[in-house]
Structures are given as C-alpha cells and as structure tokens.
C-alpha positions in Angstrom: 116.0 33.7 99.4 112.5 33.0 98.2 110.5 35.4 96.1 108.0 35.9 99.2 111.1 37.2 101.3 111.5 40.0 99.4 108.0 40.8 98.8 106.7 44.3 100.0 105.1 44.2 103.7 101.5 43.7 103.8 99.0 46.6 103.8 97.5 47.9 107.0 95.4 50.8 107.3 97.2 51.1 111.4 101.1 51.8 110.6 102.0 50.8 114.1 100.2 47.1 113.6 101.9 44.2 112.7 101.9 43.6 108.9 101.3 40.2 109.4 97.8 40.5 111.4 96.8 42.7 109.1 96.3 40.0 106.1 93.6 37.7 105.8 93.5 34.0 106.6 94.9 32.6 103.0 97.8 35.2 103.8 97.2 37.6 100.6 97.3 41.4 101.7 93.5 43.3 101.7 92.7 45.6 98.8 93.3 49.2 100.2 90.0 51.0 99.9 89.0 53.1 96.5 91.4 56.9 97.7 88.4 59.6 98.2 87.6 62.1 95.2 89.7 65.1 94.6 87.8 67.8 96.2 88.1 70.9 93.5 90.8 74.0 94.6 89.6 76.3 97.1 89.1 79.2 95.3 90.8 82.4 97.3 88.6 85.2 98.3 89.4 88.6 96.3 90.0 91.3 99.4 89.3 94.6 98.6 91.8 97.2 97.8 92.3 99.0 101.2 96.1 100.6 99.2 95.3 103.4 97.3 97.3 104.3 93.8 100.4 106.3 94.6 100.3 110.2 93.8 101.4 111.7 90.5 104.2 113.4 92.1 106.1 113.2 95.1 104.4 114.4 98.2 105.7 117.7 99.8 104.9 117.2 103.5 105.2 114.2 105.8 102.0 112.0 106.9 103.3 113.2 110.6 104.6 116.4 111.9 105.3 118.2 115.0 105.5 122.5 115.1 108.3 123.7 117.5 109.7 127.0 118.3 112.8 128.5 117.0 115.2 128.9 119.7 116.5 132.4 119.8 113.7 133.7 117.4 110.3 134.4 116.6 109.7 131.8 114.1 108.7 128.1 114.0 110.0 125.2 112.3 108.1 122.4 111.1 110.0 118.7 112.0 108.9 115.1 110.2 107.8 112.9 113.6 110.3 110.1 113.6 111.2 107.3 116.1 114.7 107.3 115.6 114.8 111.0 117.4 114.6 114.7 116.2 114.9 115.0 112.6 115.8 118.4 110.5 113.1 120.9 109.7 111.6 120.9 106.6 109.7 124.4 106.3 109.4 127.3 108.6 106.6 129.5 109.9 106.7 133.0 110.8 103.9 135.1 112.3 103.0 138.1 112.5 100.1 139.0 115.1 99.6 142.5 114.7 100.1 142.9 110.6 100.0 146.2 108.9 98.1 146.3 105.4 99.4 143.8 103.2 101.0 141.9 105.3 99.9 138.3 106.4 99.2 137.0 109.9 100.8 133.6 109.0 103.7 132.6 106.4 104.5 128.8 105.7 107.7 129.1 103.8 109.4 127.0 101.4 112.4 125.6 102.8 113.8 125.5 107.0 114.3 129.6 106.9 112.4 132.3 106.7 114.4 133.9 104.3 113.0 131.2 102.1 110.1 132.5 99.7 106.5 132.1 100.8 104.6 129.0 99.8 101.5 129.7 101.3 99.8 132.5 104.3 96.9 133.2 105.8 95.1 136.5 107.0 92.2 137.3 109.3 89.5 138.4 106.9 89.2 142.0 106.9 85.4 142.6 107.7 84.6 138.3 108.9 81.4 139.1 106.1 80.0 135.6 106.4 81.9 133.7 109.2 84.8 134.0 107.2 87.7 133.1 110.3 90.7 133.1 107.7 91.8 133.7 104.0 94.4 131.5 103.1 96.6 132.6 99.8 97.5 129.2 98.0 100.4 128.7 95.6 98.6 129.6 91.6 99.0 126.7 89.8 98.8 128.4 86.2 95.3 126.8 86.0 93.2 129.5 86.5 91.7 128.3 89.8 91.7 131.2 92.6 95.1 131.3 94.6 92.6 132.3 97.7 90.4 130.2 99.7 88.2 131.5 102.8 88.2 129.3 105.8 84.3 129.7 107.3 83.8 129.1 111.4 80.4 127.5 111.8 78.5 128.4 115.3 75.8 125.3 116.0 76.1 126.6 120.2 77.6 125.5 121.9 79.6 123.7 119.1 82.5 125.5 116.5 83.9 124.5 113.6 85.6 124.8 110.7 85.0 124.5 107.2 86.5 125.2 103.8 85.8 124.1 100.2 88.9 123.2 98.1 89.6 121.7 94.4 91.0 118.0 95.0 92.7 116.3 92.4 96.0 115.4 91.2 95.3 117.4 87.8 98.0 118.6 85.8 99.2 122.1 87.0 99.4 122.8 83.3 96.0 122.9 83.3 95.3 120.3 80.5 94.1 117.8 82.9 91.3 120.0 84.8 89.0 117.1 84.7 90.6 115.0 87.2 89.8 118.3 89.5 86.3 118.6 91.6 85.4 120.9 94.7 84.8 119.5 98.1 83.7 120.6 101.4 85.9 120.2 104.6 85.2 120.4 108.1 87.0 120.6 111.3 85.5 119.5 114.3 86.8 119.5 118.0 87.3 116.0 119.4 88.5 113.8 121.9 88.3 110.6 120.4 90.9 107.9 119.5 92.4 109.6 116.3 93.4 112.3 118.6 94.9 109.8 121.2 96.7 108.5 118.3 98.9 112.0 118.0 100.4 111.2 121.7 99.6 115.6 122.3 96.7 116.4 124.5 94.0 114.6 125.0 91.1 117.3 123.3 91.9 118.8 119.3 90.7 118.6 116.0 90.1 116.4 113.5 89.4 117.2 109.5 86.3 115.7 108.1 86.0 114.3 104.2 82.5 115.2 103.5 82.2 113.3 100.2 82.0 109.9 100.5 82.8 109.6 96.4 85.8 108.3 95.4 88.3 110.9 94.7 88.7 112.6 90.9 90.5 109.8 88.9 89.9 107.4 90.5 86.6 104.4 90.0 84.0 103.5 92.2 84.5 99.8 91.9 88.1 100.2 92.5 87.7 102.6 95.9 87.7 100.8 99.4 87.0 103.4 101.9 89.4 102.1 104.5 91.7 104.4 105.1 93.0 105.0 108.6 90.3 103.3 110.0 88.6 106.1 111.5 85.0 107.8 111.3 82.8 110.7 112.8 79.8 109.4 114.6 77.8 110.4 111.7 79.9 108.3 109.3 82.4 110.5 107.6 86.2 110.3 106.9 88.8 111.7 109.2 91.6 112.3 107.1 93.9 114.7 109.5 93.7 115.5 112.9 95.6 118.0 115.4 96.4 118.7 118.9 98.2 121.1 120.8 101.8 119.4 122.0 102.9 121.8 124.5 103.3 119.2 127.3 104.0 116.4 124.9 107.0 117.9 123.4 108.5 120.2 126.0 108.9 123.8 126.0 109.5 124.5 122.4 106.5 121.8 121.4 103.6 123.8 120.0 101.5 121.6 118.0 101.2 118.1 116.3 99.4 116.8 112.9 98.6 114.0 111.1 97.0 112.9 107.9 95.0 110.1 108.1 93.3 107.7 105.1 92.7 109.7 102.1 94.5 111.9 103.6 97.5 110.2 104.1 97.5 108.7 100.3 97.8 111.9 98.3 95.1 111.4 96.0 93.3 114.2 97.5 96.5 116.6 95.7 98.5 119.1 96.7 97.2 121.7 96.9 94.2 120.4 99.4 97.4 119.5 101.8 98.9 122.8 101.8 94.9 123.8 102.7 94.9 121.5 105.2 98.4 122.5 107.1 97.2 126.3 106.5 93.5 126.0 108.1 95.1 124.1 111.3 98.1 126.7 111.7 95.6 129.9 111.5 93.5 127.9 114.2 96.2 127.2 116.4 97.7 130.9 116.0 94.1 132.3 116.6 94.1 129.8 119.7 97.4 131.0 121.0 96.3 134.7 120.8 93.2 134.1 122.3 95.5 132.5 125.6 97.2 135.9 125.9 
C-alpha cells in the first residue's frame, strides 16, 4: 500500500460528488474557503414578570368557588370549583332576611357549619345616609383599622354599581408593619363580557374593578407587570373578581359562582380586601334574591 492509498479523500464543497472530480488538474485537493466569522451570542430578551411574589401567608379562600344550598337547611355552603367533581365545603353562610336589632342579614362563618364562629357579616345600613347599600363587619386585626366598611351603590341611570374602599396590603396583623398598608377604591360593575363567560354561570353578572393602577403596597414599580388575568374594563382598569348567578349552571342547589382574577388571584392585595370582596358579592346576591321574591 502506497502512502497516497491511505490518504484522506479529497475536499469537495458537494458531499454527494465524486472526490476525485473535485481536485484540480495536478491532482492536489482545493483549499477549503477561509470558515465565516463567529457571529457574537444572541443575547435573550428579558420578559417581564407577568408572576407576582407569593403572599405572606397562606391564602384562606380558593381563586374559584361555587355557593350552593344546604340540603335539608337554611344555610349555604361554600365549595372550591374543581374538575375532578364536588369537593368538601370550606365555610358556610347563613342568612337571615328579616333580622331583629343586632343581628346581621348575612354570616360567612369560619369553618363548613354554622355552628362555627363568625368570620365576617354584613347588614343593610340602618338609615342608607349616603347610598350606603351594606355594612360589612370585618375580622379586627389588632391594628387599629375599623373592623367595619360601608359598601356605597352608585346610581349613573340607567347604570348601578358598587363601590367600597378597603386597606390592601399584606401588613403585619401586629400592626408593626402598617406601611405596607394603603386605601383603595373598588367597584363593581354589571357585565356581560368574557370574564363573566369565563365562570360557565349566566351569561350577565359582575365584575370587581381595581381602580389604582399603582402597584400594590410592597411591592416596586419597576418590578410590577400589570398582566394579571388578562382582562380590562373598556376604560382601562383591572378586573380582579367577577360573579354570576349559577342557578342553571349548577342545578337546583347552585346559587352563585366567583372568581378572582389577576391581582386578585395573587394575594398581594391581602386578606382582608378578599374577605371584602366575598362579603360585598354575597350581600348583592342576597339583596338580588330578595328582590326576586
């Protein structure tokens, strides 16, 4: 064997073509062209933070619920929505329509009994001095903040809604974290949009407006992406719960059905603007469900 039989095969810039037509006439290979200049890395676009930082404590309440009748009872239970069927109930409501002094027209109680204490209720305001529809009585939280908060019905006609101004915040309940606490305006409006299709209830309800558009107490400006759950008023502000009725939905015992949505969903917003939240839609559905009578 001769040193050019086991030379390497002739460079060709076409694989599939014979090595040997690939070399010039005095049979030497052709110098492979100079290899093009390492183009720098791509750098990676940065995408904005659409997560948002995950609550202090753990949150009470699912992002999803449905409200269904007690069989056998005047009360309601409130059930997590799941798709793997019915789940437990987490808290029960009891009403009562026609209350005496002192007692409350609504009760959201602790646990899945009534028997449980009270964690929050709401009462029709005794004179309605200012459009006051509702006062709902919120667990104290040692901080010197008022336990009550008025829920106002706005009249633009032929429009309603509902508004209320609560503390957001996840301070500490001690109270030595009050700055990380700030007041904010909250409106419900009626609507039939796609939020509201999103519940699978009826096709009209309401969704709960953020008015602020500044990022929540605690949290920075550069490090807030208002993404949320991807849904907006016409006039630009955050939906961050929404509710429908869910009496044909969810059968005969189906009563109504909520969601948190975006800022809503994330906790930032605290606990005690959720239990605000659940309260003002439970006073406007029982006030609904009277007026059907």
């Amino acid at each position: 064997m001769t040193p050019e039989d086991d030379a390497p095969p002739a460079y060709s810039r076409y694989p599939d073509q014979d090595p040997s037509a690939a070399a010039v006439p005095d049979g030497r290979p052709p110098i492979p062209p100079s290899p093009a200049p390492a183009l720098p890395p791509r750098s990676q676009p940065t995408s904005p933070q659409t997560s948002f930082p995950a609550p202090s404590t753990p949150q009470k309440f699912p992002v999803s619920w449905t409200l269904y009748r007690a069989p056998g009872s005047g009360a309601f239970l409130l059930k997590a929505d799941s798709s793997n069927g019915a789940s437990p109930p987490l808290f029960a409501v009891s009403q009562t329509p026609n209350p005496s002094a002192g007692q409350p027209n609504l009760t959201l109680h602790e646990g899945p009994s009534t028997d449980t204490p009270a964690l929050a209720t709401g009462e029709r305001h005794k004179t309605f001095t200012g459009g006051i529809h509702s006062v709902i009585s919120l667990p104290g939280s040692g901080s010197g903040i008022s336990p009550e908060e008025p829920l106002r019905t706005l009249v633009s006609w032929p429009h309603i809604s509902y508004a209320f101004d609560i503390d957001v915040g996840t301070a500490d309940p001690s109270g030595r974290n009050l700055g990380r606490l700030r007041r904010e305006t909250f409106e419900w409006r009626h609507s039939a949009g796609s939020a509201i299709a999103w519940l699978g209830a009826a096709t009209t309800g309401w969704k709960l407006l953020r008015l602020s558009a500044d990022p929540p107490p605690g949290l920075k400006a550069e490090e807030w992406s208002f993404s949320g759950g991807g849904e907006f008023s016409s006039d630009g502000k955050e939906i961050v719960a929404v509710w429908a009725d869910a009496r044909r939905s969810q059968g005969p015992d189906g009563c109504m059905k909520f969601k948190f949505l975006g800022t809503g969903a994330s906790g930032v917003l605290g606990e005690r603007w959720t239990i605000m939240a659940i309260m003002s839609a439970l006073r406007m559905w029982q006030q609904g469900e009277i007026a059907r009578r």
